[in-house]
Each structure stands twice: as structure tokens, then as C-alpha cells.
SENU-184402 format. One record per residue: residue in one letter; x, y, z of N, C-alpha, C in turn. Coordinates in steps of 0.001 Angstrom, whole numbers. Each point is the difference from the previous one (the first is absolute). Layout:
% SENU-184402
MARVO:r:nc1:nc2:nc3:cac1:cac2:cac3:cc1:cc2:cc3
MARVO:A:X:Y:Z:X:Y:Z:X:Y:Z
...
This chain:
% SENU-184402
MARVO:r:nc1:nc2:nc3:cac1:cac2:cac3:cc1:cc2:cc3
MARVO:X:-59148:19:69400:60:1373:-478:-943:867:843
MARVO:X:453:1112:473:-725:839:1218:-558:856:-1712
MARVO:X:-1415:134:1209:-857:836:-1026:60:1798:796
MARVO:X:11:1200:-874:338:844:393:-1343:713:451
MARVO:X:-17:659:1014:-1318:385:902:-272:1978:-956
MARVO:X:-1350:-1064:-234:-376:2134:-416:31:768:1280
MARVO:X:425:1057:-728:-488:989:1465:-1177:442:528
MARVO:X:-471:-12:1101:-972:-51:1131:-995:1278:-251
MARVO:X:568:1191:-943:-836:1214:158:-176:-911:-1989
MARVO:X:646:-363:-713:-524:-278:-1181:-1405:-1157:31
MARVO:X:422:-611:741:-1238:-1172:1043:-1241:878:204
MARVO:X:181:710:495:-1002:756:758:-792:991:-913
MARVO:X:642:896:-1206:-148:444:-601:-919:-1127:-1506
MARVO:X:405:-822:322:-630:-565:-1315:-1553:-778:610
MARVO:X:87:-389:1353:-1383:-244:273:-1176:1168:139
MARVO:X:861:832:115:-1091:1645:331:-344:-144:-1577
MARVO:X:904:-225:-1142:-886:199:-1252:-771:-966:35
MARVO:X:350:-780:297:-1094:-1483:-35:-1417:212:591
MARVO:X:-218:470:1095:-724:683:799:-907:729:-634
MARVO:X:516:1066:-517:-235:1296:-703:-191:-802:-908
MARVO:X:86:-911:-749:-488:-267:-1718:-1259:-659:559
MARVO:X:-299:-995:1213:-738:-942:112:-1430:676:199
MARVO:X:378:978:1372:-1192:840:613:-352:1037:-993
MARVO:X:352:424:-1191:-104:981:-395:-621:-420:-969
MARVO:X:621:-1397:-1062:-1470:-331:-799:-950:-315:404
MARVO:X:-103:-882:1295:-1529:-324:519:-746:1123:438
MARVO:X:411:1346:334:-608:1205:681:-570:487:-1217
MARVO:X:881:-169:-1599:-629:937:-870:-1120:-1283:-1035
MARVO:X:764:-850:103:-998:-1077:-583:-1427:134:-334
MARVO:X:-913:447:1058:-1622:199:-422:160:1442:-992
MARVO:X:387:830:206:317:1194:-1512:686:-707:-1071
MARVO:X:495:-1056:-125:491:-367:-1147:-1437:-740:-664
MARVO:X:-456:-814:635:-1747:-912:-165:-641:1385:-490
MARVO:X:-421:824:467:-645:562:-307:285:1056:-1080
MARVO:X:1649:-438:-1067:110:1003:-799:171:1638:105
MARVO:X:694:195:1658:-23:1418:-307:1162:801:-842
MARVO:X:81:706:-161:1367:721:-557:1305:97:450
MARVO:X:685:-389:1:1657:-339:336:156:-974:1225
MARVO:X:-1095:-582:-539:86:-1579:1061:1289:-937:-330
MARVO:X:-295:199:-1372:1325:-1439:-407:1300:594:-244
MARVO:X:-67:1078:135:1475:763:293:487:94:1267
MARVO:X:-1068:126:938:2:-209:1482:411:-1543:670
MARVO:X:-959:-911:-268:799:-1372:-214:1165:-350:-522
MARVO:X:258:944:-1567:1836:-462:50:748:323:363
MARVO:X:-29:600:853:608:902:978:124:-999:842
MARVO:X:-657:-22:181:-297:-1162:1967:689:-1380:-210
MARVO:X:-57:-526:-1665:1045:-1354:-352:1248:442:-101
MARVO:X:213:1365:-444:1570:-37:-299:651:253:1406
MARVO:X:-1026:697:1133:694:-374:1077:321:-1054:715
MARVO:X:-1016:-1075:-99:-27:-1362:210:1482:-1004:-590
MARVO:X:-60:845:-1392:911:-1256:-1028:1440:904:679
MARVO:X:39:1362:176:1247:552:704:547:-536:1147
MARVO:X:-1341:-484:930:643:-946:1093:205:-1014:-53
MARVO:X:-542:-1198:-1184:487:-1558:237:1380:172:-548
MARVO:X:-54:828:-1036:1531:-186:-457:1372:794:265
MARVO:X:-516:815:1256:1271:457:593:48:-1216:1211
MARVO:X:-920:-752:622:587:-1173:710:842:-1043:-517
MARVO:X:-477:-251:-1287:693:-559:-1140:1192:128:-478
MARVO:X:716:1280:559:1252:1177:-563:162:196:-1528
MARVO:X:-1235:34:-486:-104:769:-1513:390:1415:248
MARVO:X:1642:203:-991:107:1500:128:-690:1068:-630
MARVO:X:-839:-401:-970:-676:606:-774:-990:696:987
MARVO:X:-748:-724:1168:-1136:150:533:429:1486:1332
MARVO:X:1308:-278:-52:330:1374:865:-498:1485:-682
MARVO:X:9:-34:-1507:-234:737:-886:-1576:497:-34
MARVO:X:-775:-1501:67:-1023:708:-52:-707:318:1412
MARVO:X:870:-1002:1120:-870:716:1209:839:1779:-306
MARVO:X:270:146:-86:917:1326:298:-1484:1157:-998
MARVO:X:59:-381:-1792:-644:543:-1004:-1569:50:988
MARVO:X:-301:-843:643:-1684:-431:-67:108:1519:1453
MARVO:X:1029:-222:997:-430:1428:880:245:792:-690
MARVO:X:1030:398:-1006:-239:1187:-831:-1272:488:-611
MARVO:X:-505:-1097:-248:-1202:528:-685:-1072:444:1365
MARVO:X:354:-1006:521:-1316:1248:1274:610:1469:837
MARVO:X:1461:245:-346:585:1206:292:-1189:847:-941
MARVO:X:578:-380:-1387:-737:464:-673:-1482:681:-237
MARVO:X:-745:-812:-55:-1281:-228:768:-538:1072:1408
MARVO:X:1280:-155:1303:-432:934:996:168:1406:-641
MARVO:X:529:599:-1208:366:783:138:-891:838:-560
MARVO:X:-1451:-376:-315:-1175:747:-63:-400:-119:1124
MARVO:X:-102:-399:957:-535:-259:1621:539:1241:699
MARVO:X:-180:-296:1895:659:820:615:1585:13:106
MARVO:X:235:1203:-26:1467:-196:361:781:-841:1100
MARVO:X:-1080:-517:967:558:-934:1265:-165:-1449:-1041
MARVO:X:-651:-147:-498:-191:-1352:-1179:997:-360:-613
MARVO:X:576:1270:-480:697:61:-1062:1687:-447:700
MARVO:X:-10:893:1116:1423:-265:786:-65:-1133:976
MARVO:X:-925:-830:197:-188:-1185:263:201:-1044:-1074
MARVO:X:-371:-281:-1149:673:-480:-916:1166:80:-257
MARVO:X:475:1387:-199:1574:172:-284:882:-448:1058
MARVO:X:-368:-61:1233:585:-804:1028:334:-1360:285
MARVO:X:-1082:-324:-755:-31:-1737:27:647:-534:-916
MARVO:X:131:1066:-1393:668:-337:-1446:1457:-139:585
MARVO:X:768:1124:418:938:-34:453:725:-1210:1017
MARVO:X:-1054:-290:880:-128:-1066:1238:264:-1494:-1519
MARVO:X:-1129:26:-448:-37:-1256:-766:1457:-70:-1161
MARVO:X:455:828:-281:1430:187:-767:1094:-334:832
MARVO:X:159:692:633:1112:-631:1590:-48:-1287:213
MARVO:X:-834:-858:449:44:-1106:250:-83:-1167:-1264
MARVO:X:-472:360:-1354:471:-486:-1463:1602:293:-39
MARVO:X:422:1007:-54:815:-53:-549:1561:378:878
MARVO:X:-322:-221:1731:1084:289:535:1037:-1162:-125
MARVO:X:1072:478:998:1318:-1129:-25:-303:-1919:-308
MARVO:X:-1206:251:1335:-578:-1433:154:-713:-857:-1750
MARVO:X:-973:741:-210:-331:-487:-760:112:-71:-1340
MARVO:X:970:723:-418:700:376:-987:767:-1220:-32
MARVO:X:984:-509:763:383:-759:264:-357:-1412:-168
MARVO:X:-1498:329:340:-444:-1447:536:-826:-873:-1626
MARVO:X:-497:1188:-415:-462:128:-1532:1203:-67:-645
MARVO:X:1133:531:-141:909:-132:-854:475:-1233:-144
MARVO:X:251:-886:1310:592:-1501:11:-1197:-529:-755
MARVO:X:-1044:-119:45:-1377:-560:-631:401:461:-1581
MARVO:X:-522:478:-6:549:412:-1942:1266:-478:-675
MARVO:X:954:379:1061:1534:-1096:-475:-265:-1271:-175
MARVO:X:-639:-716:998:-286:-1438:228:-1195:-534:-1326
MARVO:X:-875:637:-296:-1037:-330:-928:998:176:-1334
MARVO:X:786:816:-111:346:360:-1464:1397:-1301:182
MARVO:X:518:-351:428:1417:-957:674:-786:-1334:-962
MARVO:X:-1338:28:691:-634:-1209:-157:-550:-263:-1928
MARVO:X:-232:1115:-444:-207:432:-1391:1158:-802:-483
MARVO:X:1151:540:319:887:-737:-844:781:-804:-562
């Protein structure tokens, strides 16, 4: 049985969260020790990007959802910042939606979810 290949920008996309979850708790880590204020909101942040990338390698369709929700929320977020912040986020939101949810991986996630639920029954 041939196993079906994720796509290469979903690959790529899920180690950048991985990345981004890994470097980002160890960077905020000593403010969490030291109890400052929106440390551990800052850290769950940095796991749900982490847990967004093991399990879009994984092809959890759910996890397209929250990599997608977790840049929303820093759209969000830029949009007390500068306006170059702000349209830098919204760029990447967009960027990171395209490659969730184009032809390829739509696709590639959809056979995954057929196949897990096939197996349910």
C-alpha cells in the first residue's frame, strides 16, 4: 500500500510552527520563572504553535484550524501595533490559509480524515 506524500509547503509550514513553538518558549521561558504578567499566556501561545506543527505533520485536520486561529490571533494582536505589523501579519495569515487550505492540501487532509474515519468503522 503506497503511502500518500503531504505536501512540501504543508511540510514546511508545520516545522516553521515547530520552530516558532520551540524558540519561542525557550526565549520567553526566564519571564515565565520569574512570574511576570502574561507570561503563561505567552507560553501558550508558543505550545499551541508547537502542538499546531506536530499535528499538521501528523495530517490532523483539526490542526489546520488552529494553525490558521493561532495567526489570527496575532493579526489580531498587530492591530494595536504599527500598521507595517499589522499588514505583515495579515500577509502571512493569508499566506498561511493558502497553503492549509489550497487544492493540494485540502486534498491531502481530506484523504487522511476519510481514511481515519473508514478505519472507525
Amino acid at each position: 500500500m503506497r503511502r500518500e506524500r503531504r505536501p512540501l509547503s504543508v511540510t514546511i509550514l508545520a516545522w516553521v510552527y515547530i520552530a516558532v513553538g520551540v524558540i519561542g518558549f525557550g526565549y520567553h521561558a526566564p519571564e515565565l520563572l520569574k512570574l511576570e504578567p502574561d507570561a503563561f499566556a505567552i507560553e501558550l501561545t508558543e505550545l499551541l504553535a508547537l502542538a499546531a506543527g506536530v499535528f499538521l505533520l501528523r495530517g490532523e485536520n483539526w490542526a489546520r484550524w488552529l494553525t490558521l486561529a493561532w495567526i489570527a490571533f496575532h493579526v489580531a494582536l498587530s492591530a494595536f501595533h504599527t500598521i507595517r505589523e499589522f499588514a505583515v501579519h495579515c500577509v502571512l495569515a493569508a499566506a498561511i490559509g493558502w497553503v492549509l487550505f489550497g487544492v493540494a492540501a485540502r486534498e491531502w487532509f481530506g484523504r487522511r480524515e476519510a481514511k481515519s474515519q473508514a478505519g472507525t468503522e
